[in-house]
N, C-alpha and C positions, 0 to 999 in steps of 0.2 A: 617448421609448422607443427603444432601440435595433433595428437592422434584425434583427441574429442572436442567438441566444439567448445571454447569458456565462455561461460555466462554467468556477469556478473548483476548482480541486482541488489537492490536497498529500500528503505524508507523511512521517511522521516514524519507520515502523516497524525503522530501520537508523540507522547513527552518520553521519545527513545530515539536514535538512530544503530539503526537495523540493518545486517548485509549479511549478502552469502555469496559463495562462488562454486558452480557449479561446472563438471567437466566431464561431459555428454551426462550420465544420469549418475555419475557419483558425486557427493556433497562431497566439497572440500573443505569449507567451513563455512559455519552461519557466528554472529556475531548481533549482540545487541547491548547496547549503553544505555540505560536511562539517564532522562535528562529534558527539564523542564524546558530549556529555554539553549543555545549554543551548537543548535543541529549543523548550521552552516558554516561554522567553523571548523567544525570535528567531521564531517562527510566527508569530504575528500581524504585529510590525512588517515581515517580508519580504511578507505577501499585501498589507496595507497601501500598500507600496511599490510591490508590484506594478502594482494597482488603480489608484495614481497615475496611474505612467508610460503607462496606458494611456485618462485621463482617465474612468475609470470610479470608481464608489464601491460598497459595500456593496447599494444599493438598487439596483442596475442587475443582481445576477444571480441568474438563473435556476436553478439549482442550485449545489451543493455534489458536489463527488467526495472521497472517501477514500480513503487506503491502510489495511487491516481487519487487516496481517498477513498468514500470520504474519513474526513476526520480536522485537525488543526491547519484552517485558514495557511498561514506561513509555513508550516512542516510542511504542505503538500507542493506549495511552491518552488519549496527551495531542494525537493526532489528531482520534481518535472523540468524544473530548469539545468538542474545539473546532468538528467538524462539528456536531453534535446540539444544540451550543449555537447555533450560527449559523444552524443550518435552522428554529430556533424560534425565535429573536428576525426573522429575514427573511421567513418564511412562503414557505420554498420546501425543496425536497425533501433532501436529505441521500442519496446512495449509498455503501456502502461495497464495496468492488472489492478483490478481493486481490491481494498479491501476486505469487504466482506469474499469477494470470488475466493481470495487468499486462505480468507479465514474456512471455507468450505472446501478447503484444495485437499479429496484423498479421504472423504466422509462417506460413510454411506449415505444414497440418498433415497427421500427425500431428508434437505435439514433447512434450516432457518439461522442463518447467518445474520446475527444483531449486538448490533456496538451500540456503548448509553452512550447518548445523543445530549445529555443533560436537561433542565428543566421539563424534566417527566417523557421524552421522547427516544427513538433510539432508530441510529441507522440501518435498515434493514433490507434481506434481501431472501427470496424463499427458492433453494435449488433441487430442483427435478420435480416437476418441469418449471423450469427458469421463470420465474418472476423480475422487474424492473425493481434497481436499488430504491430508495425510500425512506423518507424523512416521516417517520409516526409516531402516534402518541403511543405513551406503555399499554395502554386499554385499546387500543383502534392495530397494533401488531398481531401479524399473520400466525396462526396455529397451527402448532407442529407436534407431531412427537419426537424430535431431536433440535437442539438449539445447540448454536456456537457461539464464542462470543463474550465478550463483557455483560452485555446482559441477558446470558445465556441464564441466570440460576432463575432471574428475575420472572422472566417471560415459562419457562418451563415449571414452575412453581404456581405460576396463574395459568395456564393452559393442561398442565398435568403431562409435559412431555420430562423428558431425558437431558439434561444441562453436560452438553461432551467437551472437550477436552480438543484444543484443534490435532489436526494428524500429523501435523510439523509446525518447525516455526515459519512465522511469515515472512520473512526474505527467502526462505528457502522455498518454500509455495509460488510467491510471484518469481522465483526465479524457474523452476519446473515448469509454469504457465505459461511463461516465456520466451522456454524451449521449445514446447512444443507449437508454438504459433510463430517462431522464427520465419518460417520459410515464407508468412502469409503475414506479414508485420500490421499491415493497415495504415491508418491517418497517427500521426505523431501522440505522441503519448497527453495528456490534456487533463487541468485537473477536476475531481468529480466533486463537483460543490451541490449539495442537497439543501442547505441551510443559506441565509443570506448573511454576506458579513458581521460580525455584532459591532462593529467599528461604528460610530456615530457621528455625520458630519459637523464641521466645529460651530459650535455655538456663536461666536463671536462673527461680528457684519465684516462682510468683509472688507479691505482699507481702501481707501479711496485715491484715485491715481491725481493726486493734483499736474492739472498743464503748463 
């Protein structure tokens, strides 16, 4: 059995998959791949590899952390499912962590945690004291003087705050967030959709069942 607890975590809710392993509070490695499109391929053989290089396997960890979103429709799926499958075949807890919480892990606060959302909006989130995640226009986001984020320059340029720099990478964040809500896991990890699918249903009637 090992001395500190392993916590592994990942995500895939952006055009990257993302991992780290942590063991009790030292980072053993963080890892991130860009990559538009192939998350669900390459997620398991990168934790795999991971686990390796650190002579660890499957049965040696302690939790699971997640990225929950929001962000890419399919990325966030094909996380959460690979958590909730892994927390039930190892018999150990599953957290899901959002993104913006991630992007705000280890900031002073107050800050304003905001991802571009695209067509003029961006995912946001304002911490100390906690505000609810949120889907807003670039002109209708909360004013801060510290921003995090992808549209961290954007928003602190029209408000006149500070455009920072996150305090870690974000596997590394949801996996710290993780740890420290191990003991108190909660309802399974689930993904955090702010926007509604852009998937449009098909055009064409649909066929008819002759009897």
């Amino acid at each position: 059995m090992r001395p500190e607890p392993l916590i592994l975590a990942f995500d895939t809710s952006a055009a990257h998959c993302a991992a780290a392993l942590l063991s009790g509070d030292r980072v053993l490695e963080t890892r991130a791949e860009d990559m538009a499109k192939g998350q669900a391929e390459r997620l398991f053989p990168m934790l795999e590899e991971m686990l390796a290089r650190h002579g660890a396997g499957w049965r040696d960890l302690a939790a699971i952390g997640v990225g929950i979103g929001p962000g890419n429709f399919t990325g966030v799926r094909i996380s959460v499912a690979a958590a909730r499958g892994l927390a039930l075949s190892l018999g150990v807890p599953a957290l899901g962590v959002s993104r913006l919480e991630a992007l705000a892990h280890g900031l002073p606060r107050p800050v304003v945690a905001a991802e571009d959302a695209r067509r003029g909006e961006v995912y946001c989130q304002g911490f100390g004291p906690d505000t609810a995640p949120a889907l807003a226009a670039l002109d209708a986001a909360p004013a801060a003087r510290a921003f995090v984020g992808s549209a961290a320059e954007a928003l602190a340029a029209r408000h006149g705050g500070a455009a920072l720099a996150p305090a870690m990478p974000l596997a590394e964040a949801i996996a710290r967030i993780a740890a420290a809500r191990r003991s108190t896991p909660g309802p399974r990890p689930a993904p955090l959709y702010l926007r509604a699918a852009d998937a449009a249903p098909p055009a064409d009637p649909a066929p008819v069942i002759v009897p």
